[in-house]
Structure formats: C-alpha cells, structure tokens
C-alpha positions in Angstrom: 0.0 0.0 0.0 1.3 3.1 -1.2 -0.7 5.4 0.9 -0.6 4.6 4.4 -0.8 8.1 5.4 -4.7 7.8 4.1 -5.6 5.5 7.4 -4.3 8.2 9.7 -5.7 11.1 8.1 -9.2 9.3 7.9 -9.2 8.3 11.4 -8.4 11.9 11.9 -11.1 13.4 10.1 -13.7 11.1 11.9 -12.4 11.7 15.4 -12.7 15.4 14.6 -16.0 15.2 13.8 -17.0 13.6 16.2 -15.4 16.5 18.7 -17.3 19.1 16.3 -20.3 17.5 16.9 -19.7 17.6 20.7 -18.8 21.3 20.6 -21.9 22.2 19.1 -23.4 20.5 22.0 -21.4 21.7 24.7 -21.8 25.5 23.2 -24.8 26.3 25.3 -22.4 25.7 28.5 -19.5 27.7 26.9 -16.9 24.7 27.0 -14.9 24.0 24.2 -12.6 20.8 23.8 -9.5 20.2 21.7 -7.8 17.3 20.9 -5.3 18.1 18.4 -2.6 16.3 20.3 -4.5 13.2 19.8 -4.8 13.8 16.2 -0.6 14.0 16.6 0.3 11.5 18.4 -0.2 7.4 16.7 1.5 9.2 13.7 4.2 10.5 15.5 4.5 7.5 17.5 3.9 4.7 15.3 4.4 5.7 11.4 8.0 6.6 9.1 8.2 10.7 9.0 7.1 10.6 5.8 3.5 8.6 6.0 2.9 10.1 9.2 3.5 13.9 8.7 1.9 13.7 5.7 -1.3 12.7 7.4 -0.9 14.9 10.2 0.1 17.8 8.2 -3.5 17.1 5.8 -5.0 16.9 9.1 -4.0 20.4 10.4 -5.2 21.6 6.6 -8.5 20.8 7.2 -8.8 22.0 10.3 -7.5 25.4 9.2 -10.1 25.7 7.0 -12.8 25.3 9.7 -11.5 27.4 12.5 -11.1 30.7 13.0 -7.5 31.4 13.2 -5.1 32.2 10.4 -4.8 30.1 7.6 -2.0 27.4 8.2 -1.7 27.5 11.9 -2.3 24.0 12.8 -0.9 23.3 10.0 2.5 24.3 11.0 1.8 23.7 14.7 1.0 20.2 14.0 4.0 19.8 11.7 6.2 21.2 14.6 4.7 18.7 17.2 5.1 15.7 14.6 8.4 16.4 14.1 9.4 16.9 18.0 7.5 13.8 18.9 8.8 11.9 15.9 12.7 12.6 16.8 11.8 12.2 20.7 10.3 8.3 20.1 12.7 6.3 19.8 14.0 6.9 23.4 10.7 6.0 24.8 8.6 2.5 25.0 6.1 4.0 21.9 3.7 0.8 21.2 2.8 1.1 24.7 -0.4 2.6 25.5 0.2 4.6 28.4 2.9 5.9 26.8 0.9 7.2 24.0 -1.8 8.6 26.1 0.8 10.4 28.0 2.3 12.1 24.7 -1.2 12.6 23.7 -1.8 14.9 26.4 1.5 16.3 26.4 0.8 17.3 22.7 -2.5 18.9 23.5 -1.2 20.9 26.0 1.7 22.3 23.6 -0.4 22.6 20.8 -3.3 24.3 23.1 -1.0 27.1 24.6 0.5 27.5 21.3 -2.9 28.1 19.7 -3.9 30.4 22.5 -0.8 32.5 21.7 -1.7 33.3 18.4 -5.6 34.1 19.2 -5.0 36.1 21.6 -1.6 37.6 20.6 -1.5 41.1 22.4 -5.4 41.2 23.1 -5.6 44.3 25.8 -8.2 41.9 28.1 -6.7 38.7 27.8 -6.1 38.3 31.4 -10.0 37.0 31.4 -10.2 35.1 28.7 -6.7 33.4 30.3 -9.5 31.7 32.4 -11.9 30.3 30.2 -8.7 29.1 27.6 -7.4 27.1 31.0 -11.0 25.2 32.0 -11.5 24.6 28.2 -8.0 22.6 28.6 -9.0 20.4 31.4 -12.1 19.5 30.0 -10.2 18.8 27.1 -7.0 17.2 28.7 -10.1 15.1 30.9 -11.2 14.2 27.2 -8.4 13.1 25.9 -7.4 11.1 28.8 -10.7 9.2 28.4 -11.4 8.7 24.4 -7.4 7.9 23.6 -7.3 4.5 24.3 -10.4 4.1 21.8 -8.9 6.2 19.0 -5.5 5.0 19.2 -6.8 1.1 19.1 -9.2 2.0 16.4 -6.3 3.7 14.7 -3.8 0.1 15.3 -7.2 -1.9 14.0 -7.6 0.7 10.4 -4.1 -0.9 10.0 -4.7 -4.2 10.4 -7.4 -3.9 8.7 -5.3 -2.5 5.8 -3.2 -5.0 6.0 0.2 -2.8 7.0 2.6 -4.1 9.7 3.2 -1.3 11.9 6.1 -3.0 13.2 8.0 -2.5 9.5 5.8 0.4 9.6 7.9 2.0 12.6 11.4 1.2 11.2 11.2 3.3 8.3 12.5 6.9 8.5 11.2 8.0 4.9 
C-alpha cells in the first residue's frame, strides 16, 4: 500500500467530527474541547516521517479551514509537534499505551498554549479570557485522557485492517 498516510488522516477526520459534533453540544455551556494532540500522536509515534507527517500535516489543513485562526496555523503547529515527537520516540517504550496517552496529552497541552498565543496575541483583556482558555484545557485534557485509548486502538485496527505491519511500519525513517 502506497498510501498509508490515508488510514491516519481518515481516522483523523472522523475523530474530529465527532469532537465538532460535541462542541456544538457543549456551546450552550461555553466549554470548548480540543484534541489536536490526539490527532498528533499514533503518527508520530507509530508511522515513518514521511506517511505520518503527511497525514498529520492534511490533518491540520482541514482544520485550518474550519476554525477561525489564520490560515496554516495547525498546519505548521501540528508539523512542529510531529516532528518533535517523531525525533523524541525512539528513546521511549512508543507501542505502549500509556505511553501514547501520556504524549497525547502532552501534545495537546503544547499545541493548546500555542494556539492560545496566536488568538489572543496582544489582546488588551486577555487576562479574562486566560481563564476560560485554562477550563477549556481540562475538559479537554479530561477528554483526551478518556477517548485515547479508543482512538489510538481504532487507529492500530484501520491498520490491520489495511493489511500494513506497523512494526516494519515503525522502522522506516522515509
């Protein structure tokens, strides 16, 4: 299969639906959840630099073109954090699930601050919304904590299903 990076980047897209869906939800109550280190981390972790930052850097493309922040800012956060977390791997045990849940939150809370940066750049009241931006990240670091071990076994099972061995997979820098 010449495409692996499609199994990351579809898994992706669903699991960010699936958050949009509960943001429209959770609206009414002003909470807001983000999970872009998830979307980060089994491609990081798992997947050659080149498969996996494809994916992840399609990924942070879409998004961009739903949210409301300048055009290519998860794209290049995302690329950043795949490429930290890619070089960073090999020194840790990365098939392991804890691990991975760990570096997902890790991710999120990099990614999140770095987002927050660049909304609120030099904002003149952004001592307030400091506030809200820091409950929104423990709802969503409680999130994460909760739904990774789901999407990163439904990301290991679109593998399997696609018949790639992410244990030749893994070895591969390009």
């Amino acid at each position: 299969m010449y495409r692996r990076w499609l199994i990351p980047f579809a898994t992706a897209l669903l699991l960010w639906s699936l958050v949009g869906q509960l943001n429209h939800y959770l609206a009414p109550f002003g909470a807001y959840l983000f999970v872009g280190g998830l979307l980060v981390t089994f491609s990081a972790l798992r997947l050659g630099l080149r498969n996996g930052l494809v994916a992840t850097l399609l990924t942070g493309l879409v998004i961009d073109a739903l949210e409301p922040v300048p055009f290519g800012t998860h794209f290049v956060l995302f690329g950043l954090m795949h490429v930290i977390l890619f070089h960073l791997r090999a020194r840790f045990p990365r098939e392991e699930l804890i691990f991975a849940v760990v570096v997902a939150l890790l991710a999120n809370l990099g990614l999140f601050l770095g987002l927050s940066f660049v909304a609120l750049g030099d904002q003149p009241a952004s001592g307030a919304a400091w506030l809200r931006l820091f409950a929104d990240l423990g709802w969503s670091q409680l999130f994460i904590a909760a739904v990774a071990p789901w999407f990163l076994a439904l990301q290991q099972r679109a593998f399997e299903l696609g018949r790639v061995d992410l244990a030749d997979e893994g070895h591969r820098f390009f």
